[in-house]
Structure formats: structure tokens, C-alpha cells
BAKELUM-76803 format. One record per atom (N, C-alpha, C): residue in one letter; x, y, z. Coordinates in steps of 0.02 Angstrom, whole numbers, padded with zeros to 5 digits, always signed. Example, Ala and Ser with C-alpha at 12.3 -4.5 7.8 and 13.67 -1.06 7.14 Angstrom:
A+00660-00284+00390A+00615-00225+00390A+00660-00165+00390S+00642-00112+00354S+00684-00053+00357S+00645+00002+00394
***
This chain:
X+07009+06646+03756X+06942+06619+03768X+06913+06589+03705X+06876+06525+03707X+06839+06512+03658X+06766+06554+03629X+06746+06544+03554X+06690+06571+03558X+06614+06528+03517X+06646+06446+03540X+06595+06416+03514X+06541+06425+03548X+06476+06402+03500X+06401+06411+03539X+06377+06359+03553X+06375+06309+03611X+06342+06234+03597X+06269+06238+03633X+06232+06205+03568X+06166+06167+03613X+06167+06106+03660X+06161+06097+03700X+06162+06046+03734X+06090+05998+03722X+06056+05961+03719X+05995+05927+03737X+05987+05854+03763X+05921+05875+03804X+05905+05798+03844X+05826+05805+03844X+05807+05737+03865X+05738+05743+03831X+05711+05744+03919X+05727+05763+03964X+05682+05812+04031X+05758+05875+04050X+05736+05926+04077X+05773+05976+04102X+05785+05953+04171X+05770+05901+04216X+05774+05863+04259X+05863+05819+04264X+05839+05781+04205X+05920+05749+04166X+05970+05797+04189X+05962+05836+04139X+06015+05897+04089X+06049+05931+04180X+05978+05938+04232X+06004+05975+04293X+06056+05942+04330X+06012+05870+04353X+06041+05829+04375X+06111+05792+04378X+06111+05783+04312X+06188+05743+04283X+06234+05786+04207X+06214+05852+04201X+06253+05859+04155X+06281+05947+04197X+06240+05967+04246X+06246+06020+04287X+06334+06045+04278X+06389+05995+04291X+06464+06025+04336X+06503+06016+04261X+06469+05981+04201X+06499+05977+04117X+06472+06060+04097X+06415+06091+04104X+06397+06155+04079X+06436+06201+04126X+06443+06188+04171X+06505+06239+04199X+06566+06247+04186X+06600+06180+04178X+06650+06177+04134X+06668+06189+04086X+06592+06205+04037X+06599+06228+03984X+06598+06295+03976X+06574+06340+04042X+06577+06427+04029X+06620+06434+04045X+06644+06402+04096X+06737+06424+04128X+06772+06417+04077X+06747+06386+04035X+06819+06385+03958X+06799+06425+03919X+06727+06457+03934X+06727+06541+03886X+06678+06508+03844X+06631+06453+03847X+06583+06426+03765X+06514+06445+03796X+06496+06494+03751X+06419+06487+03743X+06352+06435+03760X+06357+06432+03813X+06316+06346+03812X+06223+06359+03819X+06194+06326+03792X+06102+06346+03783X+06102+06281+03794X+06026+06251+03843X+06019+06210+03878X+05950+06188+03844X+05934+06133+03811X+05857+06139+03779X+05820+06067+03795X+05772+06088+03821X+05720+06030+03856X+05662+06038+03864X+05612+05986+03864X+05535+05997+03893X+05544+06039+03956X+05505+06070+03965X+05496+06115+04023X+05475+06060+04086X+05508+06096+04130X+05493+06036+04210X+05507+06072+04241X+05492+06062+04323X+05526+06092+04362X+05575+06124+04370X+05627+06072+04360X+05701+06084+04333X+05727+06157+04285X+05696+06170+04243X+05702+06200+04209X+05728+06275+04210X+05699+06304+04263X+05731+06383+04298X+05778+06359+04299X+05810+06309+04353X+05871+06314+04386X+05944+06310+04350X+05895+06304+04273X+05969+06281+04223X+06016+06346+04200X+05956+06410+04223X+05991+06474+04231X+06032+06489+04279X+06024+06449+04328X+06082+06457+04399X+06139+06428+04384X+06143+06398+04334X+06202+06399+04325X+06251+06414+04266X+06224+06462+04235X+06244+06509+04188X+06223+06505+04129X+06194+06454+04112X+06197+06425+04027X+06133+06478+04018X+06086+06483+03951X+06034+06498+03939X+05994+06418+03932X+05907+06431+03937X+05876+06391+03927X+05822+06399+03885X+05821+06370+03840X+05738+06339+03777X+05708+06287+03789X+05643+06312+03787X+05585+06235+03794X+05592+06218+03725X+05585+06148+03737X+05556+06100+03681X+05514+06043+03696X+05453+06065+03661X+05425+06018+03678X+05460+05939+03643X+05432+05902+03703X+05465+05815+03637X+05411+05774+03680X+05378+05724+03628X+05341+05676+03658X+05381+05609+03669X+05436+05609+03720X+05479+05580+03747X+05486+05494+03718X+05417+05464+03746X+05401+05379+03735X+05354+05366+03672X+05321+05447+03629X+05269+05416+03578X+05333+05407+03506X+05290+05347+03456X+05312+05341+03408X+05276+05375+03349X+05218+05419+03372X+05188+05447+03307X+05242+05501+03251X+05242+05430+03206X+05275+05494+03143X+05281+05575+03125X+05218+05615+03137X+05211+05678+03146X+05239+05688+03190X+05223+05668+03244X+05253+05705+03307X+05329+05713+03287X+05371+05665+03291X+05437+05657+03267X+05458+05699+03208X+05425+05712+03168X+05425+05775+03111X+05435+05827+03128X+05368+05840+03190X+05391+05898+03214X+05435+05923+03264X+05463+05862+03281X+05522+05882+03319X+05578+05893+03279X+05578+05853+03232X+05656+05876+03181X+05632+05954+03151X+05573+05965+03151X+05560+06037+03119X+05580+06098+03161X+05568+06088+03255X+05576+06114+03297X+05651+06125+03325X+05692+06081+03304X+05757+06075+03305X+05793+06127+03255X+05772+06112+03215X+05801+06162+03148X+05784+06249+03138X+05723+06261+03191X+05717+06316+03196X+05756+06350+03260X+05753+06309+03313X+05820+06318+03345X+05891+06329+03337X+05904+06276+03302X+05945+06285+03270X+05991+06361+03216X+05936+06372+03172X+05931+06422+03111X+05921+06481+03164X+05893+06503+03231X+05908+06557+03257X+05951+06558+03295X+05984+06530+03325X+06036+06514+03381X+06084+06521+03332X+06104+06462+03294X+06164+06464+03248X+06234+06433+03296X+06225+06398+03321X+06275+06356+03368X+06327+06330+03320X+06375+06315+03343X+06433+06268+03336X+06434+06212+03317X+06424+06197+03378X+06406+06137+03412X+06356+06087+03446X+06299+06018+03448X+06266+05998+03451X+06257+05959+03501X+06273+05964+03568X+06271+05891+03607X+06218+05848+03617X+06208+05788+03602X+06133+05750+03591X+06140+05699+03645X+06107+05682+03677X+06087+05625+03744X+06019+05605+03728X+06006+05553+03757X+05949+05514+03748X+05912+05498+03677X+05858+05455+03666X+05847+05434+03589X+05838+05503+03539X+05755+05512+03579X+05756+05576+03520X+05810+05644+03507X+05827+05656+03551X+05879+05700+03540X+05945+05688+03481X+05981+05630+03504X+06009+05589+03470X+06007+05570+03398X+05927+05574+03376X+05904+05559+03338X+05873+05613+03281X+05827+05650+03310X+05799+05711+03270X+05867+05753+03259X+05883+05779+03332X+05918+05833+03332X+05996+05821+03295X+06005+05771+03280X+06080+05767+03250X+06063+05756+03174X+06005+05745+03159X+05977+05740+03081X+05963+05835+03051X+05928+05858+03105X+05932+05951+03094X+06005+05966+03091X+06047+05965+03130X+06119+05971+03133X+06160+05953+03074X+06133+05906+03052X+06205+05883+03015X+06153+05938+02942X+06092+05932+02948X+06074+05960+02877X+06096+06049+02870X+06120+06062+02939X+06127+06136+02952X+06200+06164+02956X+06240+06082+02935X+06314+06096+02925X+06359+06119+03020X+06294+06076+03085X+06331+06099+03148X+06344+06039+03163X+06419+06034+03195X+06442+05978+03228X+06415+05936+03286X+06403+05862+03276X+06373+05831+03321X+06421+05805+03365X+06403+05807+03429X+06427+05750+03488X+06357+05719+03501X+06365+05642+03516X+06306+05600+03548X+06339+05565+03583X+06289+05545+03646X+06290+05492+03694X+06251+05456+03723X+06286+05385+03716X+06209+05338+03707X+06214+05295+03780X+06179+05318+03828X+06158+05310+03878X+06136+05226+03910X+06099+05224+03843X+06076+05158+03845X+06021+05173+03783X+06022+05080+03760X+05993+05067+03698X+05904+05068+03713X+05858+05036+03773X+05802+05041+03776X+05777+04978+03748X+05698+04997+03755X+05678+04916+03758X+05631+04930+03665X+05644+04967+03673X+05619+04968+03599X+05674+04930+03564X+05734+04962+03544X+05801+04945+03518X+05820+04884+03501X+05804+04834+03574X+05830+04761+03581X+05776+04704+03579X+05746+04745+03541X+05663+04680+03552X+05678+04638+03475X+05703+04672+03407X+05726+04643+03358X+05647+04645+03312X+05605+04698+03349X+05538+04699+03303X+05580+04715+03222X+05504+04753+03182X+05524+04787+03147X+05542+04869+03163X+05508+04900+03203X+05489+04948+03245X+05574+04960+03257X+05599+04889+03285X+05682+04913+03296X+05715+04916+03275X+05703+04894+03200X+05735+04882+03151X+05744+04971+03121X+05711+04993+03117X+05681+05068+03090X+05713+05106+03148X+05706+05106+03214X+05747+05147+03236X+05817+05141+03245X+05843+05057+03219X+05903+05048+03213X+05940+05094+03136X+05912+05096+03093X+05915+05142+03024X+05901+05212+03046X+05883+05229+03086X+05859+05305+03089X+05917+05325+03143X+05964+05285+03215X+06023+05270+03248X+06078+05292+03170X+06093+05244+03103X+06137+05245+03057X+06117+05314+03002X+06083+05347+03010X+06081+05405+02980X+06099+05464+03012X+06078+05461+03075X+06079+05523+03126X+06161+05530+03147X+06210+05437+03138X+06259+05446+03162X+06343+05446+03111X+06280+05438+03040X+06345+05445+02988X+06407+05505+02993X+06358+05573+03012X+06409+05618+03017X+06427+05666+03095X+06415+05644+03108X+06428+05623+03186X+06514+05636+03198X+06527+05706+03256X+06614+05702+03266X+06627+05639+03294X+06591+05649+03343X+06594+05592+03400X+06531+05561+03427X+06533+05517+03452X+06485+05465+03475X+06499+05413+03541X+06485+05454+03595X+06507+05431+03679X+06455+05345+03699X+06511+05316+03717X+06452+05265+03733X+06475+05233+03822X+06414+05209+03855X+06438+05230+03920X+06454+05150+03926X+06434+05104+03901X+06468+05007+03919X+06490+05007+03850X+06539+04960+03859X+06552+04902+03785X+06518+04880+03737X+06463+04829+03799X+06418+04813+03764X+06378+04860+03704X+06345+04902+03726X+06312+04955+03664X+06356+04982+03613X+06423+04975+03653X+06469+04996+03597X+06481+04961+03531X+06489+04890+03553X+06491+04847+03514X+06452+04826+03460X+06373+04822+03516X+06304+04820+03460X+06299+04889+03422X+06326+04924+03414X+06327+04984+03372X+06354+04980+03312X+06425+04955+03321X+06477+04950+03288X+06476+04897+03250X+06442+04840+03263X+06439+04759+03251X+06370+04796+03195X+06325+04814+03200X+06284+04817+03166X+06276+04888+03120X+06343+04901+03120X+06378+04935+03072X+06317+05010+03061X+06310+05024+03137X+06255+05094+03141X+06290+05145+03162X+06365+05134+03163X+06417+05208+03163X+06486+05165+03160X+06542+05227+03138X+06603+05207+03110X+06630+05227+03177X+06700+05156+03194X+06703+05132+03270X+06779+05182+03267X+06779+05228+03217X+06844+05281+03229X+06799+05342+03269X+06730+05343+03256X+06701+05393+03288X+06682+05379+03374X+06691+05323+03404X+06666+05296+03436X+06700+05307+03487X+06711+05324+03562X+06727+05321+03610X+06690+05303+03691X+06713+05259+03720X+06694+05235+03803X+06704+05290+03864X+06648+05310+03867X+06653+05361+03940X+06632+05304+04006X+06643+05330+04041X+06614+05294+04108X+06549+05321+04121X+06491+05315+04113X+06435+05326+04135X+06450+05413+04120X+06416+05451+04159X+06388+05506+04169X+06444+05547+04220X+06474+05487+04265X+06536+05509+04306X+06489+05525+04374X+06535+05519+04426X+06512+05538+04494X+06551+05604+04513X+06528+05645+04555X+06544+05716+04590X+06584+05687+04657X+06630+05663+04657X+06658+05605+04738X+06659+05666+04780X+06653+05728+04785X+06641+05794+04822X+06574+05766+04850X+06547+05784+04811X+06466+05798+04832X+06456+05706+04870X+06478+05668+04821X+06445+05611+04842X+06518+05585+04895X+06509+05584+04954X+06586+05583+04992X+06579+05524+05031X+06614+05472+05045X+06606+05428+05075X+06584+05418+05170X+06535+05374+05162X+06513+05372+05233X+06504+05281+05255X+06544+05290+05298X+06560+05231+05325X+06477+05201+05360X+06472+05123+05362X+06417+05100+05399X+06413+05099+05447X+06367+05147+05489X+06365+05154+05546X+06338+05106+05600X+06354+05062+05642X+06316+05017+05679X+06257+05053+05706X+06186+05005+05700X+06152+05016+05712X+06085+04981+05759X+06116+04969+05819X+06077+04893+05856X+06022+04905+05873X+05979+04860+05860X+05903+04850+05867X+05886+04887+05789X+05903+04894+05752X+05882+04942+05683X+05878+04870+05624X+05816+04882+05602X+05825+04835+05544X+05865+04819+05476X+05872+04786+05475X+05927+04787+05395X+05875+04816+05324X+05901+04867+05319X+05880+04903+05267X+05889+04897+05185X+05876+04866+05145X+05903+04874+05069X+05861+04950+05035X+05890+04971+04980X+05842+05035+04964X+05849+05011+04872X+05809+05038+04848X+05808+05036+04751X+05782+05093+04748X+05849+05128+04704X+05830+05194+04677X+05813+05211+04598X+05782+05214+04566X+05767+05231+04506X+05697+05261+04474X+05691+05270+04422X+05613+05282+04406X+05561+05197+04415X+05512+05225+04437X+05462+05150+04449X+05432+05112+04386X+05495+05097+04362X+05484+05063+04288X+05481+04963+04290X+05435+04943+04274X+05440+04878+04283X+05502+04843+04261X+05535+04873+04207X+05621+04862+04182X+05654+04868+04220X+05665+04934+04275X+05709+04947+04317X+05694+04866+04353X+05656+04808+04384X+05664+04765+04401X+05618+04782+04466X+05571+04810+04467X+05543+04825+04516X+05497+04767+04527X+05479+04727+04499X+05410+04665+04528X+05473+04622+04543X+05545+04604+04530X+05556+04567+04548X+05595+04560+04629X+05610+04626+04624X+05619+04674+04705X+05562+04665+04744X+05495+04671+04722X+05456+04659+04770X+05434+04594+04797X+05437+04532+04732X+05443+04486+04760X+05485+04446+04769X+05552+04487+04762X+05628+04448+04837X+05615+04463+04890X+05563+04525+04911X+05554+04537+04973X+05488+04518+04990X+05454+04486+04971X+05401+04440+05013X+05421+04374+05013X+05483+04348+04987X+05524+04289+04987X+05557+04290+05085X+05590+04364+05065X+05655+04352+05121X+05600+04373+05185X+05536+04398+05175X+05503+04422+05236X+05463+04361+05259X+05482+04304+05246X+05437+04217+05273X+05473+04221+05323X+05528+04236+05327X+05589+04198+05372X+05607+04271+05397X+05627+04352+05361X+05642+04386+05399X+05610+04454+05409X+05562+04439+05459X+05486+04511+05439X+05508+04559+05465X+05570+04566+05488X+05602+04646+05506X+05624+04674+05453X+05676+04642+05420X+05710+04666+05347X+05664+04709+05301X+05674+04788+05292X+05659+04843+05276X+05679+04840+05175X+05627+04857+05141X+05640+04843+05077X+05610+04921+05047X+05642+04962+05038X+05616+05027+05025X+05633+05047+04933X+05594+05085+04929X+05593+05111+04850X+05588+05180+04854X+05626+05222+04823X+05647+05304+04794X+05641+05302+04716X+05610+05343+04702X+05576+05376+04628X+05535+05398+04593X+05524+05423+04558X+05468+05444+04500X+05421+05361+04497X+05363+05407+04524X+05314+05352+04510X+05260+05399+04452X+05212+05352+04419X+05178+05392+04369X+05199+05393+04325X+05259+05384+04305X+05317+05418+04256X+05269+05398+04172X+05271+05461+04113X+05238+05435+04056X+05290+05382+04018X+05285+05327+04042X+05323+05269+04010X+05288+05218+04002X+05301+05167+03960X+05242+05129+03945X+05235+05073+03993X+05323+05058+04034X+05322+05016+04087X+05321+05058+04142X+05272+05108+04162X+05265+05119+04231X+05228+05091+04277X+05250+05093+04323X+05196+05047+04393X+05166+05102+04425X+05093+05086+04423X+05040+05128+04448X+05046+05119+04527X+05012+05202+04527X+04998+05204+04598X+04954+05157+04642X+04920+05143+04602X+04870+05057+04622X+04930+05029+04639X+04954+04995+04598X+05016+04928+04616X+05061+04970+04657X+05090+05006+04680X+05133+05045+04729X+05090+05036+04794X+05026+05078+04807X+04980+05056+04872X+04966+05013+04888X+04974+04960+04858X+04961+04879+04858X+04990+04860+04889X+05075+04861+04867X+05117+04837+04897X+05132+04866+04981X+05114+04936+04979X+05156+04974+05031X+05088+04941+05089X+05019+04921+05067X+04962+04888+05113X+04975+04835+05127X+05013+04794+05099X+05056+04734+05097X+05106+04734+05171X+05135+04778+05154X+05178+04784+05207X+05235+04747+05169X+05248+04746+05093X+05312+04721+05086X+05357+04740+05050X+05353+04808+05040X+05405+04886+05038X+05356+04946+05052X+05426+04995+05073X+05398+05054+05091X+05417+05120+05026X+05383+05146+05013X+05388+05187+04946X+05405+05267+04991X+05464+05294+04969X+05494+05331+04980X+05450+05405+04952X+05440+05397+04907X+05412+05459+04846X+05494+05469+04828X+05491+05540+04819X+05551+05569+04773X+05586+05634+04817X+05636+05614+04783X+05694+05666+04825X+05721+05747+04764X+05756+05773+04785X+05812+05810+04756X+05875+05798+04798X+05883+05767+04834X+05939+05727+04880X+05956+05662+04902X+05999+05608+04841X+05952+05554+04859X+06021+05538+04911X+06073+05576+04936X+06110+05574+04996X+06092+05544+05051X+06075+05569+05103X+06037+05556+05159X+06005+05475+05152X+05975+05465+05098X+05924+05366+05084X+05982+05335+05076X+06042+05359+05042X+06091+05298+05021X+06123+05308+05097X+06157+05349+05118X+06175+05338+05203X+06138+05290+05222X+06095+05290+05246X+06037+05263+05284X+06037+05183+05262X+06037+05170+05215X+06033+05116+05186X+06080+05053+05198X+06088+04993+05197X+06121+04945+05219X+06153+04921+05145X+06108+04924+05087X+06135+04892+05030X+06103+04939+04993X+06120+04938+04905X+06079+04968+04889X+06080+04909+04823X+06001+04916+04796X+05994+04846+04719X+05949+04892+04681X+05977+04883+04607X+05961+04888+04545X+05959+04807+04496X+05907+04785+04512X+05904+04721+04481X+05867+04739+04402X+05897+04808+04376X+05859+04833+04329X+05866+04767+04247X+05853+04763+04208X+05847+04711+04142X+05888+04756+04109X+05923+04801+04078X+05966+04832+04068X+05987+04893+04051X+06029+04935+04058X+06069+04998+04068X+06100+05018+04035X+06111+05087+04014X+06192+05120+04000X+06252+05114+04036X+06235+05137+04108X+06296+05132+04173X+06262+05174+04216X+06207+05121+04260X+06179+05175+04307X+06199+05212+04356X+06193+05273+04360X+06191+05334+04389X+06208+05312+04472X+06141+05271+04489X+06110+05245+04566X+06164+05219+04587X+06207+05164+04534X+06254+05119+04566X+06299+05129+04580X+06350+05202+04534X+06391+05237+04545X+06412+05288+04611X+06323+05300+04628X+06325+05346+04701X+06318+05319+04753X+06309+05267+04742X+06304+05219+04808X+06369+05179+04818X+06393+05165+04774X+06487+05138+04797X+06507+05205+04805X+06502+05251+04783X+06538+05315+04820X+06547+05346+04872X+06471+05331+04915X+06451+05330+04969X+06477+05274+05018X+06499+05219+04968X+06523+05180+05030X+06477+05116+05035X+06435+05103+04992X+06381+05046+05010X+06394+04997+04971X+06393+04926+04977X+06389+04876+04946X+06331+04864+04907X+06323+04850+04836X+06288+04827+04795X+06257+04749+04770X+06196+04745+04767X+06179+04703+04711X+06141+04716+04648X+06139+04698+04604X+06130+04723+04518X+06122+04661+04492X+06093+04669+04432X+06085+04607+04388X+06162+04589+04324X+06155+04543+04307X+06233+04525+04255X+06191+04530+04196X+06186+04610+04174X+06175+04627+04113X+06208+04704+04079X+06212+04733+04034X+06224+04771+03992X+06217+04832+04054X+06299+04869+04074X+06278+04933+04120X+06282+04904+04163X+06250+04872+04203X+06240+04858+04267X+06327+04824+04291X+06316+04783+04264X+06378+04719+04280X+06461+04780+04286X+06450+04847+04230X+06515+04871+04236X+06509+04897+04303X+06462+04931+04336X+06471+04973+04392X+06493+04922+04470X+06495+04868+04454X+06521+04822+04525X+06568+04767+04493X+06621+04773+04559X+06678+04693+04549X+06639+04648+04593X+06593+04591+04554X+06568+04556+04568X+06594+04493+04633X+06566+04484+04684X+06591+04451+04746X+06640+04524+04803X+06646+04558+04764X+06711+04595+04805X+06675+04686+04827X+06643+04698+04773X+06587+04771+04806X+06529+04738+04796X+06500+04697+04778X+06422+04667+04790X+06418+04602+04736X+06346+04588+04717X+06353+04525+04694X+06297+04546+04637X+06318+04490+04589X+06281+04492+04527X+06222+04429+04523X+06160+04439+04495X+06145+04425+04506X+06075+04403+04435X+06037+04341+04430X+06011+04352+04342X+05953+04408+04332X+05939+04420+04279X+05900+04455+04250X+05841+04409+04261X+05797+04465+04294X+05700+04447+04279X+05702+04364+04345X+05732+04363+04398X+05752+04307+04425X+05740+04318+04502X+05684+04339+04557X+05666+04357+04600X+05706+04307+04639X+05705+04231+04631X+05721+04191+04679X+05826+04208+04665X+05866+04216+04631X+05917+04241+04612X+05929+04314+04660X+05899+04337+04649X+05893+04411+04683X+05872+04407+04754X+05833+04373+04792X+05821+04354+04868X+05880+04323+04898X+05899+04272+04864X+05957+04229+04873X+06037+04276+04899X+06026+04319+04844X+06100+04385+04861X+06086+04429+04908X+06019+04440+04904X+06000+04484+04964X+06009+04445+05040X+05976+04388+05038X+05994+04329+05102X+06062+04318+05113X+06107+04334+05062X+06167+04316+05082X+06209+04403+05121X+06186+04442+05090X+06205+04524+05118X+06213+04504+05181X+06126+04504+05196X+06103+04503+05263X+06155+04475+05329X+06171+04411+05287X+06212+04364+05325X+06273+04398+05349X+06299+04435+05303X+06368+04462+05326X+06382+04491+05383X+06450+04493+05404X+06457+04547+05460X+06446+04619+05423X+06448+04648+05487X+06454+04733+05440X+06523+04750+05414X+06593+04725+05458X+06659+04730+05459X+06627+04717+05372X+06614+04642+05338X+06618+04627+05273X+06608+04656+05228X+06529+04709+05256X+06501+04735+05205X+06527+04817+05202X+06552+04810+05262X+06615+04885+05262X+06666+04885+05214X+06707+04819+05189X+06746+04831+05177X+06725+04826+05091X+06665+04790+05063X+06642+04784+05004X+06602+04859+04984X+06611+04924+05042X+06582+04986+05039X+06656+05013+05019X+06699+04991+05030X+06767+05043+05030X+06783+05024+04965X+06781+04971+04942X+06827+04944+04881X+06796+04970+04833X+06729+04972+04839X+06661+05015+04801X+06677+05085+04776X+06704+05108+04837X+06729+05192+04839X+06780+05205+04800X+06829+05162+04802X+06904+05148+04767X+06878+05137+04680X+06832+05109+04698X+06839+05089+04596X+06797+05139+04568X+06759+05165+04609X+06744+05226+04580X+06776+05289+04571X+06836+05308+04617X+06860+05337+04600X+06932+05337+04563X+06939+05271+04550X+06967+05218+04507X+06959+05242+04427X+06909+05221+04438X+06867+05225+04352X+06795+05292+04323X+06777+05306+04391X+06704+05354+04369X+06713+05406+04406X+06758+05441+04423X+06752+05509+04433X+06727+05554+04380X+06680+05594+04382X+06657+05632+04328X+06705+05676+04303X+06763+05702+04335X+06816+05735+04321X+06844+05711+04263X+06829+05646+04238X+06847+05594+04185X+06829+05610+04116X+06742+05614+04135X+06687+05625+04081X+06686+05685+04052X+06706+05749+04095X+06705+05821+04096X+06753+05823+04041X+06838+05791+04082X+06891+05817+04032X+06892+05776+03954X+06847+05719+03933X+06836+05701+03875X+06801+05757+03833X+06744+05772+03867X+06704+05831+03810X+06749+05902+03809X+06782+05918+03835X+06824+05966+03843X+06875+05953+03769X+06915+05896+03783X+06950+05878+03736X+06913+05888+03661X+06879+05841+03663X+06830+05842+03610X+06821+05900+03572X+06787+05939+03611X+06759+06039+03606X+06818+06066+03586X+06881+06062+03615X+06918+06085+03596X+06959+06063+03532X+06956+06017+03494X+06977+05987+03430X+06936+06012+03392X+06868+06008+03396X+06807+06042+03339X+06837+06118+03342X+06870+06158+03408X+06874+06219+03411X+06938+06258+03359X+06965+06189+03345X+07055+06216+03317X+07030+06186+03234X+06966+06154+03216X+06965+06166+03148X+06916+06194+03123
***
């Protein structure tokens, strides 16, 4: 049996439940100590159901106040200095960031994984410039450094903010093809053609331009069903208010889902599913929905573009480009179902092709276990 101690962190206990849940099991079945550390949420009990221990931390997720950030690297290190871990796993910015700067000063081994870069990152302020330098400090001593597209890989590496021997390509977060099991499109006559967008209600995720492909395609087709699943409210600086959500749903030109703990059942249901998000790590949404069997549309940017074979499981489509995005959706519509059946299967295939989480699991395993033999 092993007897490393790893911290794990993500900046909601939501995350950490959601998508890192069947990696912390994997990690007690191999005998490691695993502590689970996050802002407190809902989520948060349940991270005991599945064996690990759990610590709050607070983190002010989206603020840039300097103190605050102080005191998160301060809060890290006291964690740290009583726990006394091994090992460090870091996801998302601040984590990534504070917590691998406490780590490396505490002599504990880092793993990071960079999800996606954010809109701070790629704006080329100065602002990004500074968290691009504060990215090359946190990742000098760094075992490893997971990155889920090329693309970020590249802009990492190209801008010389980690050494590309440390560097390795996971597939996203990986899919559970158990849990998420394929379901064929069920004919459905007299039923309207359904599209669904699953994500947080972030104006990035591509949500104004979703809403107005669908007051485009509803001139010509006022049955066609345009629905939205997610965190609305969300403290982000691009969130769409509940004003602009009631608006639309008074509109009559989407229907707002609220939020799930199952987003199973909506992707069934669903005819297509679109993430016309501005850009990604390797979303989550797009991975469970070819798993399920559904044809996609997505935008041709960073993340997005890896999770579909463009023309063959769904269609790509531009960034920030409503009339682009109506256009692919008008063309779905058009299809037979036989078509869009068979752009659901090929979907299924490359996911379990390329993103089985069984993938992602046995990398950090590997990993854990090399830090474990020195």
C-alpha cells in the first residue's frame, strides 16, 4: 500500500464533487491519503461519501484584490504546515496559483491542471501580463503540469511560463461512459425539435448569441424549442442576470431550465446539444453529450473544436457569430434523424476513442506513483 498524503484543490467543492469524484477513489483504492479542500457549498458533505477528508477554504474565486490573494497563499501554507501532505493537486487559477507557490515553499510536490486559460489571461492587458508571471513562478517547480487542449499547451510553452518536459495532454476531465451510457434518438412525432445549452449562464459561455440564433430560427420556425441548464447568478463578472433570463423566457425565446444534479435525463431529451462558448479547456457538456449519443454544435475555438469531428458528430461553427450559429442550427434541424443518429454514434465512438476518464484517472495514478518511488 502507498502512504502518500495528497491535497487535492478546486476553487468550488461542487467541481472537486462533480468531476474529480471516481480520480479520489482511485486514489484510496491505491491506499493514498487524499484531503479534499474548497469553499464550502453544498457539495461539500458529500466529499465525505466518498472517503477522502474535507477542509474549507475560503477563496474569493473572480476578485483580484492583492490582500485577498495574500491571504490565500497564507491560508494554504497553514494547511499545508498541519496536514503535511506529499503531494499537491492544483486545478483552476487560484489554486494553481497560490497553492503551488505555498507548496513549492514547503518543499511538497506539485501536480497542476489547466482547465482553461480565462478571459483575464487572453485579453493581453497588463493585469495579464502579471498573472501570466505569477502562471511562471507557481509553475517553475512544478512535477507535472496537465493541460486539457494543445492550444493552452502551446501558449504556455511558447511563452515560456513552464518547461514543455513538465508538460503533459490529458483529455479534458474524461467521461464516466458507465454513468453517461449511450441513448439512441428516440422518434418523437408531433414533438418539437429541441436544442439544449448546458453550462454556467456566463455571457462567454455564448449565451446572447444562443439567444439570438433563436429568435433568428423562430421567424420561420416558432415550434423549435431552445432551452438553457445552469447556474444562473453565478459571482462572475460575465453573469447574466435574472432580469435578462426573465426577459427572455417572457419573450418566449428560450426556456430556462434552472439547475440539475442530473444533467442525464435534459441531454436524452434533447435533439442537439450547443456550446457556442468563446473559449474552453475541453468542455465537460460536450463530452457528455456525444456519450449520450447526441450530435453537437460548438464554436471553432480553443477546447471546444477538440471535443467534435467537425461535419461528422456536429458542426463548427464562429466565435461571437449568432447568424453562423442559427445557420448550423437550421441546418441540424434539416436533417433526418437516421443522420443525426448516426452523427450521435460516431460521437459515442470518439469519445470512447479518446475521453474515457479511465484515461485521465490512469495518468495521475502514473504520475502519483513516480513521485511515490522517489
Amino acid at each position: 500500500m502507498n502512504s502518500l498524503r495528497i491535497v487535492l484543490c478546486i476553487n468550488t467543492s461542487w467541481n472537486i464533487f462533480n468531476f474529480r469524484s471516481n480520480l479520489i477513489r482511485a486514489m484510496i483504492r491505491a491506499g493514498y491519503d487524499v484531503i479534499a479542500v474548497a469553499p464550502k457549498d453544498d457539495y461539500s458533505e458529500r466529499l465525505t461519501a466518498l472517503g477522502c477528508r474535507y477542509i474549507e477554504l475560503p477563496m474569493d474565486n473572480k476578485g483580484k484584490h492583492p490582500l485577498k490573494d495574500l491571504m490565500l497563499f497564507v491560508r494554504f501554507c497553514r494547511i499545508f504546515l498541519k496536514e503535511r501532505p506529499d503531494v499537491f493537486l492544483g486545478y483552476t487559477v487560484k489554486p494553481n496559483v497560490y497553492g503551488s507557490l505555498a507548496a513549492h515553499l514547503l518543499g511538497i510536490k506539485v501536480i497542476n491542471n489547466v482547465a482553461g486559460l480565462g478571459a483575464v489571461f487572453i485579453q493581453g492587458s497588463l493585469l495579464s501580463r502579471f498573472v501570466s508571471g505569477l502562471y511562471r513562478l507557481a509553475f517553475s517547480r512544478s512535477f507535472r503540469v496537465f493541460f486539457q487542449n494543445d492550444d493552452d499547451l502551446s501558449e504556455f510553452v511558447t511563452k515560456e511560463l513552464v518547461d514543455v518536459n513538465k508538460t503533459h495532454r490529458l483529455p479534458g476531465s474524461g467521461v464516466d461512459l458507465v454513468k453517461y451510457g449511450f441513448h439512441p434518438l428516440a422518434e418523437k412525432p408531433g414533438s418539437s425539435f429541441r436544442f439544449l445549452l448546458v453550462a454556467r449562464m456566463l455571457w462567454d459561455k455564448g449565451i446572447g448569441e444562443y439567444v439570438e440564433a433563436a429568435r433568428l430560427i423562430k421567424q420561420t420556425h416558432s415550434d423549435v424549442e431552445f432551452d438553457l441548464l445552469g447556474f444562473l447568478d453565478v459571482p462572475n463578472p460575465a453573469a447574466i442576470s435574472r432580469a435578462d433570463m426573465n426577459a427572455w423566457v417572457e419573450e418566449g425565446v428560450v426556456n430556462y431550465l434552472g439547475e440539475t444534479d442530473d444533467v442525464i435525463p435534459y441531454l436524452v431529451e434533447a435533439d442537439c446539444i450547443v456550446l457556442p462558448s468563446y473559449r474552453e479547456g475541453l468542455p465537460r457538456t460536450l463530452l457528455e453529450a456525444a456519450a449520450i449519443g447526441r450530435p453537437i454544435i460548438t464554436t471553432d475555438t480553443e477546447g471546444c473544436r477538440d471535443a467534435i469531428d467537425a461535419n461528422i458528430t456536429g458542426y463548427l461553427v464562429e466565435v461571437k457569430n449568432a447568424k453562423s450559429l442559427a445557420s448550423s442550427m437550421m441546418r441540424m434541424i434539416q436533417q433526418s434523424i437516421d443522420a443525426r443518429q448516426q452523427m450521435g454514434k460516431l460521437g459515442r465512438n470518439k469519445v470512447e476513442r479518446e475521453f474515457d476518464e479511465k484515461i485521465v484517472i490512469n495518468e495521475y495514478m502514473k504520475t502519483l506513483d513516480l513521485i511515490g518511488k522517489r
